[in-house]
Each structure stands twice: as structure tokens, then as C-alpha cells.
C-alpha positions as CSV (number, residue, x, y, z in Angstrom):
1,X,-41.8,0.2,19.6
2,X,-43.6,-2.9,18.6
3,X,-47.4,-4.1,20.6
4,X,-48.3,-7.1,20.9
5,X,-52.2,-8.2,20.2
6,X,-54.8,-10.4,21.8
7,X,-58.0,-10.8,20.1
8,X,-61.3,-10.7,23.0
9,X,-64.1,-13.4,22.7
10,X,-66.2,-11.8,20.3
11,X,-63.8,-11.0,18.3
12,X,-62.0,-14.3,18.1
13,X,-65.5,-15.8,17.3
14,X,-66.5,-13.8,14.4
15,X,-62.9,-14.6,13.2
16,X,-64.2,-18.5,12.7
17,X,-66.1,-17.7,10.0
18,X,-64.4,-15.5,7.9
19,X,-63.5,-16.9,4.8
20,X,-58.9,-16.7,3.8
21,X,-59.4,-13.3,2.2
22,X,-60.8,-11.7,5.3
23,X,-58.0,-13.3,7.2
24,X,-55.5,-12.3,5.3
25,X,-56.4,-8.6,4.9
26,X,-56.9,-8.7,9.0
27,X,-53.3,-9.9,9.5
28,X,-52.1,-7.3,7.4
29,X,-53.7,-4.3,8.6
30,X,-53.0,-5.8,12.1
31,X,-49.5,-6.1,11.3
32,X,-49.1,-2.6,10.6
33,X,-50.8,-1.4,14.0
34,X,-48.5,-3.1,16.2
35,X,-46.1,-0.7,14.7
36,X,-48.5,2.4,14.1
37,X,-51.4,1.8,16.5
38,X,-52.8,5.6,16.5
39,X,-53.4,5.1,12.9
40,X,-57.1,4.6,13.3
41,X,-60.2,6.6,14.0
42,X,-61.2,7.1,17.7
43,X,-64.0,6.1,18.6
44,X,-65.6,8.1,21.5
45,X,-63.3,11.1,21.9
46,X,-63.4,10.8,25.7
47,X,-61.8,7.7,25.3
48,X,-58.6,8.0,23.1
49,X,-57.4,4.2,23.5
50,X,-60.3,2.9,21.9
51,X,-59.6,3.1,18.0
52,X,-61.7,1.4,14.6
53,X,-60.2,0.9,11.6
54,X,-60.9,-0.9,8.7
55,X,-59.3,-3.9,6.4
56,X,-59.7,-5.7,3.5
57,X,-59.9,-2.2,1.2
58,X,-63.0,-1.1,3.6
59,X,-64.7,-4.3,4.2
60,X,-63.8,-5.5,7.1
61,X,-64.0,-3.3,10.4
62,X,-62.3,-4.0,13.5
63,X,-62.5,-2.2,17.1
64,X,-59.8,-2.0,19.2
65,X,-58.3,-0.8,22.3
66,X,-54.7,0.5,22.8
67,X,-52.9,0.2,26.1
68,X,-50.2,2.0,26.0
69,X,-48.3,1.4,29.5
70,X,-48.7,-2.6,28.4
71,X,-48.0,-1.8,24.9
72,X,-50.9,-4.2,23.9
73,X,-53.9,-4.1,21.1
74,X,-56.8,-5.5,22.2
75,X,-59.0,-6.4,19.2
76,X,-62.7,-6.9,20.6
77,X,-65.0,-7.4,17.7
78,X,-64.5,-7.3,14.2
79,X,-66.8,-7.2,11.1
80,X,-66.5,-8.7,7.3
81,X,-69.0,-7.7,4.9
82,X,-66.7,-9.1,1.9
């Protein structure tokens, strides 16, 4: 099974200005959750479909939430400190 991803406001914002190696390193960890998307940390435990993980070897974080019946990632903010 293979998800498909959409990127919310924020996050697509704060994307802008991150420099190629941020970019990069989000593509590829992103690349790997449309295949694995329970491979992240939940982030309130009474809500399982929202996940954070990070990229960029730890310097980047993104939140996300899963929807399983849709089979969609939806990535709503993000974080570079690279």
C-alpha cells in the first residue's frame, strides 16, 4: 500500500524557506512514509493518526496526520533547525 501526501498551509509555508538540504532530507523521509507511515512517534496517545518524526539526521521535524480509510498523509507544520 502506497499514501499519497498533501502538505497543509503552515506547513507548505515554512517549506519556502528552507534551504535544498532541508528539502531534500524532507522528500526522503517523506518518501519512506507513504510506504511505512506508522514509523513515527505518536503524538497524543488518544489520537493515534497524528504522528512526528524527524528528517534531515534529527534536524528537521515534521507533524503529521495519517488517514487511513483515504490512505493520505497530511503534513501540517514542519520545522528545520539545520
Amino acid at each position: 500500500m502506497s499514501y499519497r501526501v498533501e502538505l497543509g498551509g503552515l506547513a507548505l509555508a515554512k517549506m519556502k524557506g528552507f534551504p535544498d538540504e532541508a528539502l531534500t532530507a524532507l522528500v526522503a523521509r517523506t518518501a519512506y512514509l507513504v510506504r511505512e507511515p506508522w514509523d513515527a512517534h505518536v503524538v497524543d496517545p488518544s489520537r493515534t493518526d497524528l504522528r512526528q518524526t524527524t528528517f534531515g539526521d534529527g534536524v528537521g521535524i515534521m507533524w503529521f496526520r495519517v488517514d487511513e480509510a483515504a490512505e493520505l498523509i497530511t503534513i501540517y507544520d514542519l520545522v528545520w533547525a539545520g
